[in-house]
Backbone as CSV, one residue per row, in Angstrom:
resi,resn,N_x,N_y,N_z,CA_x,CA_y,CA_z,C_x,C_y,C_z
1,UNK,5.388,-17.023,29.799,5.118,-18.147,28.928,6.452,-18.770,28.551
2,UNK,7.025,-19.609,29.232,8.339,-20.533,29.305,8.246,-21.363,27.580
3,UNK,7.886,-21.386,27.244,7.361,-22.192,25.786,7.226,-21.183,24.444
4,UNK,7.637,-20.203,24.660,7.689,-19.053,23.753,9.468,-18.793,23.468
5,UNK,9.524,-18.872,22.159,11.581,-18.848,22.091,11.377,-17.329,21.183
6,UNK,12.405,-16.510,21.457,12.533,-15.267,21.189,13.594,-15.549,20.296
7,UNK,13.722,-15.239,19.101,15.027,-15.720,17.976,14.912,-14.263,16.901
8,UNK,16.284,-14.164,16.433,16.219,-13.444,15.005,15.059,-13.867,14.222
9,UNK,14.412,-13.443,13.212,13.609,-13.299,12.156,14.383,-13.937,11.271
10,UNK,13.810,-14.552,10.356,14.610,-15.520,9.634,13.682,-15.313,8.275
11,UNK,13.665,-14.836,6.682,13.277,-15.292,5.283,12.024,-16.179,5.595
12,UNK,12.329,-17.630,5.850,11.195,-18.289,6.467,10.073,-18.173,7.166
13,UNK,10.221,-16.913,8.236,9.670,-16.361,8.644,8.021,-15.385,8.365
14,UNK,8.737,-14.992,6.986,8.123,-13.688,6.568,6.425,-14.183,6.425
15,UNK,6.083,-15.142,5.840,4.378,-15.734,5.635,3.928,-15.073,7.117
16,UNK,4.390,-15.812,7.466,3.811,-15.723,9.134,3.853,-14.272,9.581
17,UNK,5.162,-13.084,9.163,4.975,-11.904,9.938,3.973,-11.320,9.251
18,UNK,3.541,-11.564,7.842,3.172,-10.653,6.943,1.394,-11.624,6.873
19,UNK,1.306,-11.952,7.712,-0.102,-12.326,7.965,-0.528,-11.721,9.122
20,UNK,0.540,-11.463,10.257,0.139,-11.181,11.371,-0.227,-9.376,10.765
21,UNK,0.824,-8.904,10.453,0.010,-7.544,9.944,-0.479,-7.141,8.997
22,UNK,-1.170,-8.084,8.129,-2.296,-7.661,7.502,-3.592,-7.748,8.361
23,UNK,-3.158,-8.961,9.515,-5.058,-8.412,10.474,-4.410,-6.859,11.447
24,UNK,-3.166,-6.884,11.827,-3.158,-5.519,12.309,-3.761,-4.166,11.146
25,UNK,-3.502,-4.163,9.927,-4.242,-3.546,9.047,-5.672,-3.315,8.586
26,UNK,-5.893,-4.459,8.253,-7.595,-4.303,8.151,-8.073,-4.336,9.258
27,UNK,-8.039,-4.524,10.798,-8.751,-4.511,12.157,-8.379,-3.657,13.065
28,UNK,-7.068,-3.939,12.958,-6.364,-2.527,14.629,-5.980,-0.681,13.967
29,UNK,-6.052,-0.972,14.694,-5.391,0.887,14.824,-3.939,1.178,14.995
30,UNK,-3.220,0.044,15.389,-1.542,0.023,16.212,-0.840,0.558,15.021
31,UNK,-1.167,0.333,13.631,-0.468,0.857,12.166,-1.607,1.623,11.800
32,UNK,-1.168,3.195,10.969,-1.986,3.951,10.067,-2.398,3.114,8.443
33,UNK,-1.291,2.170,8.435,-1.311,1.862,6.968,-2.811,0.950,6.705
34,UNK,-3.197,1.525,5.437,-4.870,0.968,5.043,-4.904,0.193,4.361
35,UNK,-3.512,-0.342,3.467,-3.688,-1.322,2.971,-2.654,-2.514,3.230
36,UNK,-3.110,-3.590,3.349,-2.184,-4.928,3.457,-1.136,-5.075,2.505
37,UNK,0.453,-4.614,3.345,1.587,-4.972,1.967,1.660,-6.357,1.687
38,UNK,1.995,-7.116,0.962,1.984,-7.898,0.388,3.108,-8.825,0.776
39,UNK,3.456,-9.965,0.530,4.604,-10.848,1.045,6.140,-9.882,0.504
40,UNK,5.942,-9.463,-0.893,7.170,-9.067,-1.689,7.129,-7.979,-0.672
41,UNK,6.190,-6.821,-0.348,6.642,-6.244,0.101,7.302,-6.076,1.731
42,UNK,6.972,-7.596,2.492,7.184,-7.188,3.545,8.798,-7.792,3.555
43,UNK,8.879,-8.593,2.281,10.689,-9.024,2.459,11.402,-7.731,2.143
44,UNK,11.319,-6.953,0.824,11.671,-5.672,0.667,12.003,-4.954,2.805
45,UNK,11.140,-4.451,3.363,11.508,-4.039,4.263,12.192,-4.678,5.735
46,UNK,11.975,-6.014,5.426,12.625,-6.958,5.885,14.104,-6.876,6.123
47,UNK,14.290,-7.322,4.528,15.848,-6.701,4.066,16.248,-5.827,4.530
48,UNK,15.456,-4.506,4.271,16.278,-3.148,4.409,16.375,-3.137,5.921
49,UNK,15.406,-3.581,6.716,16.176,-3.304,8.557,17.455,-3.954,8.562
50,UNK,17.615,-5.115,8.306,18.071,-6.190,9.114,19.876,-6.421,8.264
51,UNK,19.615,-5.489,6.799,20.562,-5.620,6.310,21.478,-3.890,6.641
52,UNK,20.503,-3.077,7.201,21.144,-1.795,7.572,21.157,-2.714,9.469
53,UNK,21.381,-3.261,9.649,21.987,-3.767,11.241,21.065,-3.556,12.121
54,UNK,19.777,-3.645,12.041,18.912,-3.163,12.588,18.178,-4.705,13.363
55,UNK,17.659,-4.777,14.542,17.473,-6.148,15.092,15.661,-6.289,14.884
56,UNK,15.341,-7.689,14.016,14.685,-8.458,14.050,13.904,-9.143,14.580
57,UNK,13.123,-9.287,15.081,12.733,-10.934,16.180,11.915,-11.295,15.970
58,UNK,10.794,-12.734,15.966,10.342,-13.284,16.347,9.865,-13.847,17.575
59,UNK,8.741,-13.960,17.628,8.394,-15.205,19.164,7.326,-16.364,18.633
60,UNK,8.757,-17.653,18.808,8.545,-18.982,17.863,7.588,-19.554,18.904
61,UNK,5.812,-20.234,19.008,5.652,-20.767,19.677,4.652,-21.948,18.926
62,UNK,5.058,-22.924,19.262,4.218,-24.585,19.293,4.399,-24.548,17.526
63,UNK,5.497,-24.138,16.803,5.563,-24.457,15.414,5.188,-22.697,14.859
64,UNK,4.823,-22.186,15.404,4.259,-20.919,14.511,5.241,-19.831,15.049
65,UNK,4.524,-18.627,14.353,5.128,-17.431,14.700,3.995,-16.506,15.635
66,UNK,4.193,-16.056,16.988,2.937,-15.744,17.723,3.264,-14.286,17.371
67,UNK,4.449,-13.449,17.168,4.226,-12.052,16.929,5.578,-11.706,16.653
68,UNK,6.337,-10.287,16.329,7.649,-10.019,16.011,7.331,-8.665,16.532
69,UNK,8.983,-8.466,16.734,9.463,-7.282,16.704,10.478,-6.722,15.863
70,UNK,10.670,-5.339,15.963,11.999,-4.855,15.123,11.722,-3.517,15.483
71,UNK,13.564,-2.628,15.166,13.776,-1.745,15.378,14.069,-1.565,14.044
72,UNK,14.143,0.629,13.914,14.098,0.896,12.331,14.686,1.998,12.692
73,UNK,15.558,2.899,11.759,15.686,4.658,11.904,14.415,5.397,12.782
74,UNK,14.325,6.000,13.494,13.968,6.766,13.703,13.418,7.871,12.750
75,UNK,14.581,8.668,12.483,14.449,9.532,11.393,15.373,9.333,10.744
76,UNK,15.573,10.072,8.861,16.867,9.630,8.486,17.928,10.540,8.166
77,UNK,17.928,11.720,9.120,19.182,12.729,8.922,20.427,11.926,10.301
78,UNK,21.456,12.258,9.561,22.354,11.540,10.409,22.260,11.739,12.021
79,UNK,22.060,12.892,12.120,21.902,13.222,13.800,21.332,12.226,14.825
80,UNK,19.887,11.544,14.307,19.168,10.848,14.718,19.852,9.459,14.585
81,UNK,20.922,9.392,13.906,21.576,7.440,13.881,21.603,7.213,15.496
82,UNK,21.920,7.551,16.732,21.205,6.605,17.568,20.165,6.611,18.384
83,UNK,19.418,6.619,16.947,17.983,6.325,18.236,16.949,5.575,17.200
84,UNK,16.384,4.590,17.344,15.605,4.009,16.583,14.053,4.488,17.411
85,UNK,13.289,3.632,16.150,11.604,3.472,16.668,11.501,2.099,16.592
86,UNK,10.786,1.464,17.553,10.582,0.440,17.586,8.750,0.120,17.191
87,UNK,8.667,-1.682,16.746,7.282,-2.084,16.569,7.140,-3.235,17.094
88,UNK,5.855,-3.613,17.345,5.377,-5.004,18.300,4.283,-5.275,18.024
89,UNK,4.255,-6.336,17.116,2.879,-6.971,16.162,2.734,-8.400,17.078
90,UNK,1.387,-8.978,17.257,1.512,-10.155,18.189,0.004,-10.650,16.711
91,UNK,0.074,-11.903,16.976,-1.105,-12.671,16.407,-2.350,-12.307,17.391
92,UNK,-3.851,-11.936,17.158,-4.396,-11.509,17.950,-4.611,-12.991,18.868
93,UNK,-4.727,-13.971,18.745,-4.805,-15.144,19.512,-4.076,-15.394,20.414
94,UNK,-2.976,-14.826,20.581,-1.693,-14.804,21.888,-1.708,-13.216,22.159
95,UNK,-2.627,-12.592,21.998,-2.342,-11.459,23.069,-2.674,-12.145,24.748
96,UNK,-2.179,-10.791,25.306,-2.449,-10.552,26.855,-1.454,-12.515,28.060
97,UNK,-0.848,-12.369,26.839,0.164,-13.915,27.416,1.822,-14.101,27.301
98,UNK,2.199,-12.574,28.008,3.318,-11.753,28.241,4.502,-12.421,26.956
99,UNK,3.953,-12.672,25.612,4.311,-12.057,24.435,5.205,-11.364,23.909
100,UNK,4.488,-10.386,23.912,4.996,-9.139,23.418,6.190,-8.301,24.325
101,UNK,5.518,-8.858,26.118,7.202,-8.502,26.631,8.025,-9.026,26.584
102,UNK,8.287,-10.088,26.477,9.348,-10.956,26.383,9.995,-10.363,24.660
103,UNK,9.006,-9.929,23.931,9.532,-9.478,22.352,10.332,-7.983,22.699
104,UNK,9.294,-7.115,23.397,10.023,-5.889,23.602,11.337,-6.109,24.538
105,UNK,11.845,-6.905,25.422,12.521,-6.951,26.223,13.854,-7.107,25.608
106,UNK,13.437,-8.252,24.498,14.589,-8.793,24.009,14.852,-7.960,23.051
107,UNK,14.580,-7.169,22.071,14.673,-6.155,21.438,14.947,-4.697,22.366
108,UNK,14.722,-4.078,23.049,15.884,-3.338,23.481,17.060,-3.652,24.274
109,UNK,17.046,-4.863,24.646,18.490,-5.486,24.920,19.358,-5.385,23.996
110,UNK,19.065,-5.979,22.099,19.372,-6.103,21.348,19.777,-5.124,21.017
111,UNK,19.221,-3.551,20.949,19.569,-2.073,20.553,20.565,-1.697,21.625
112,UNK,20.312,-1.964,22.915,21.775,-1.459,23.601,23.174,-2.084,22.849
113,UNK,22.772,-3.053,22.950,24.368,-3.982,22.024,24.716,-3.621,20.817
114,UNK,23.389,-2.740,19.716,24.360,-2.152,18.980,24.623,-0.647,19.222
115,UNK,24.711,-0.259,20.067,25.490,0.955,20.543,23.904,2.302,20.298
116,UNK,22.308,1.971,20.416,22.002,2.922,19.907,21.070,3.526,21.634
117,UNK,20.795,4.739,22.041,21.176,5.741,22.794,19.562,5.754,23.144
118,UNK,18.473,6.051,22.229,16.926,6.311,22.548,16.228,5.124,21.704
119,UNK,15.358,4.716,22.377,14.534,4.113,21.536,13.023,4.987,21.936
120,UNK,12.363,4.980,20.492,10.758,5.691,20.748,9.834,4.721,20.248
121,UNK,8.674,4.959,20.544,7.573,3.486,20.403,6.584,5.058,19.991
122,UNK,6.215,4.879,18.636,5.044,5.759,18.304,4.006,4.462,18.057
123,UNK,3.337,4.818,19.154,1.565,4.341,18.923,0.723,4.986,18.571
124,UNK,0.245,3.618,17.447,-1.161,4.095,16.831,-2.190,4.210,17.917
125,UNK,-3.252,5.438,17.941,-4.444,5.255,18.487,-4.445,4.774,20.269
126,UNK,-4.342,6.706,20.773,-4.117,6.583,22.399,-5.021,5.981,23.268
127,UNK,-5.731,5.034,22.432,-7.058,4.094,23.049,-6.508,2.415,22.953
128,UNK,-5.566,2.266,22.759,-3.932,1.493,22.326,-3.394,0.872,23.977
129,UNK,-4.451,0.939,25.100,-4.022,0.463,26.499,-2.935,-0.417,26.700
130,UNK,-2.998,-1.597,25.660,-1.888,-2.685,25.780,-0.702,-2.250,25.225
131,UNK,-0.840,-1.415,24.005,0.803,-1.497,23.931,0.842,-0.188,24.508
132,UNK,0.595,1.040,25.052,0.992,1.692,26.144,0.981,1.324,27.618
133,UNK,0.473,0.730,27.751,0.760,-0.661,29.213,2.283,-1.228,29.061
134,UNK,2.456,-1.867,27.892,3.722,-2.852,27.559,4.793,-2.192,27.613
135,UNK,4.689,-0.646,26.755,6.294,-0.086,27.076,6.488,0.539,28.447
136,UNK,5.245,0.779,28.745,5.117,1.704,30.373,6.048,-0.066,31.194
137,UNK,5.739,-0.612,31.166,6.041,-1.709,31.957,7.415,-1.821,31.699
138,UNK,8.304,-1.267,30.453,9.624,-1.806,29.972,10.104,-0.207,30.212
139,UNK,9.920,0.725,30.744,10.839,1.684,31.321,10.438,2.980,29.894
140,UNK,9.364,2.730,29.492,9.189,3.596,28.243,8.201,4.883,29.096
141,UNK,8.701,6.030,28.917,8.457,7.217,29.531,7.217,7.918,28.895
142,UNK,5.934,8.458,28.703,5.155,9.224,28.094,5.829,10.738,27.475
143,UNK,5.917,10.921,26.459,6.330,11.749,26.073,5.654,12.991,25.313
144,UNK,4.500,12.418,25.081,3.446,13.444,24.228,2.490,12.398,23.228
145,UNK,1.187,13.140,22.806,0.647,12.568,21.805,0.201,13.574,21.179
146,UNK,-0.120,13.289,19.737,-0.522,13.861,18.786,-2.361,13.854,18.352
147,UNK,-2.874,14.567,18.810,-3.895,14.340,18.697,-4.684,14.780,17.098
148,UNK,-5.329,13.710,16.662,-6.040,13.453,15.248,-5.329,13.751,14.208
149,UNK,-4.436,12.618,14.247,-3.214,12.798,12.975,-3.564,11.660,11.929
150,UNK,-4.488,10.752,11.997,-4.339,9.580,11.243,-5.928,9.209,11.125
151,UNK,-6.936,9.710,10.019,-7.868,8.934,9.963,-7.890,7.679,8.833
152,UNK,-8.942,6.595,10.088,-8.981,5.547,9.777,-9.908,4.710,10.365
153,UNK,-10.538,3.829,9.635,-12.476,3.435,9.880,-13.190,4.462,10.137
154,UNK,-13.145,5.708,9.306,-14.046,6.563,9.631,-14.009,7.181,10.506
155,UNK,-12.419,8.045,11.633,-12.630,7.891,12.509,-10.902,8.680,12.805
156,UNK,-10.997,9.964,13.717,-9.754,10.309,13.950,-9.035,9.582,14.900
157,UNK,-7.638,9.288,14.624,-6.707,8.941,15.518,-5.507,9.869,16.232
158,UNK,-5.314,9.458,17.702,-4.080,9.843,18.070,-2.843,9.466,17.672
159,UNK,-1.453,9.609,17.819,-0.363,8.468,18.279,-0.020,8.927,19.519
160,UNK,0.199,8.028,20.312,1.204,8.545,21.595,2.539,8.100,21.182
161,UNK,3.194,9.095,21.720,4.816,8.949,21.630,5.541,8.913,23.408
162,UNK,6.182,7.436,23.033,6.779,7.341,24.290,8.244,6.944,23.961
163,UNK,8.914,7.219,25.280,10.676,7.296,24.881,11.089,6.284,25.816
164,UNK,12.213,5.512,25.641,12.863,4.743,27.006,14.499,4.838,26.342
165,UNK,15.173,5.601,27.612,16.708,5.591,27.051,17.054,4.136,26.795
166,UNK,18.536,3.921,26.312,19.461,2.202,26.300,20.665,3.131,26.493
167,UNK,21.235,2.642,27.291,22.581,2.029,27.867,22.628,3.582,28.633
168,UNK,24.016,4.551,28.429,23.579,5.430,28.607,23.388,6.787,28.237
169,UNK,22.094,6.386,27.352,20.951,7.251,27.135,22.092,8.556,26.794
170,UNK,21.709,9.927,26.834,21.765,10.900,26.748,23.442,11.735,27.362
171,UNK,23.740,11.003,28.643,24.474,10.972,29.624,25.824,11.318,29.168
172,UNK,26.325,10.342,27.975,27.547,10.637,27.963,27.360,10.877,25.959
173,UNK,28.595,11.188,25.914,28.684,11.399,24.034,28.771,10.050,23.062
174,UNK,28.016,9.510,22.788,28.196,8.162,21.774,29.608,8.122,21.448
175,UNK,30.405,7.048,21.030,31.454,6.652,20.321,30.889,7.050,18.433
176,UNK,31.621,7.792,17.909,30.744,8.010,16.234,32.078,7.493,15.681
């Protein structure tokens, strides 16, 4: 989709991300969370990625926002500083209209450049085909799932956990 611009996340932004996942909340499975955070709260975490150096994005199309991405800690004992988890929220109206790769693409490009080593994609709910399709397609490896860790609509969930190294990966010793 040539008409889709991949940009930092911008303040301006936030209406638009924080609509797109409140229908991921009340409808999908891709997040455990049951209730819709609120605008305040999605600048609160907003902030905290993007002001701990953590990359942002958007995908700006025909005036709107069709979906975002971002990377976050992983975990937060120092050991784990390079390796984030990544997320990929799309408006349900622009799914399946290579989206979300063009979001994931440009976001682990973005994590190699700041020097970080693993990225992991924990998915909600191993019935989740598209976004385990999407990272399978971007070099993201199966790594395990967790079976019935998250109920929600009445209803146990998996996550699958998948891994894709950046730059190189494991191979050599980070610069600290």
């Amino acid at each position: 989709m040539s008409d889709v611009e991949i940009r930092p996340a911008a303040a301006a932004d936030l209406a638009a991300i924080t609509a797109i996942y409140e229908q991921a909340v009340r409808f999908g499975t891709a997040t455990f969370e049951l209730t819709p955070p609120d605008l305040a709260e999605m600048t609160r975490r907003f902030e905290a990625l993007t002001g701990g150096g953590f990359p942002y994005l958007v995908a700006a199309l025909q005036g709107g926002i069709a979906g975002y991405a971002y990377a976050g800690p992983y975990r937060p004992r120092p050991a784990y500083r390079f390796t984030v988890e990544n997320s990929v929220y799309l408006d349900p109206a622009t799914h399946r209209r290579g989206i979300g790769t063009k979001l994931l693409r440009e976001l682990v490009t973005q994590c190699e450049a700041r020097g970080y080593r693993q990225v992991i994609a924990v998915i909600g709910d191993s019935g989740n085909a598209g976004s385990i399709a999407l990272h399978a397609r971007l070099g993201f490896q199966m790594i395990g799932t967790h079976p019935n860790v998250g109920f929600k609509f009445g209803r146990w969930l998996d996550t699958v956990m998948m891994q894709r190294a950046l730059g190189q990966g494991g191979s050599t010793t980070p610069e600290v």
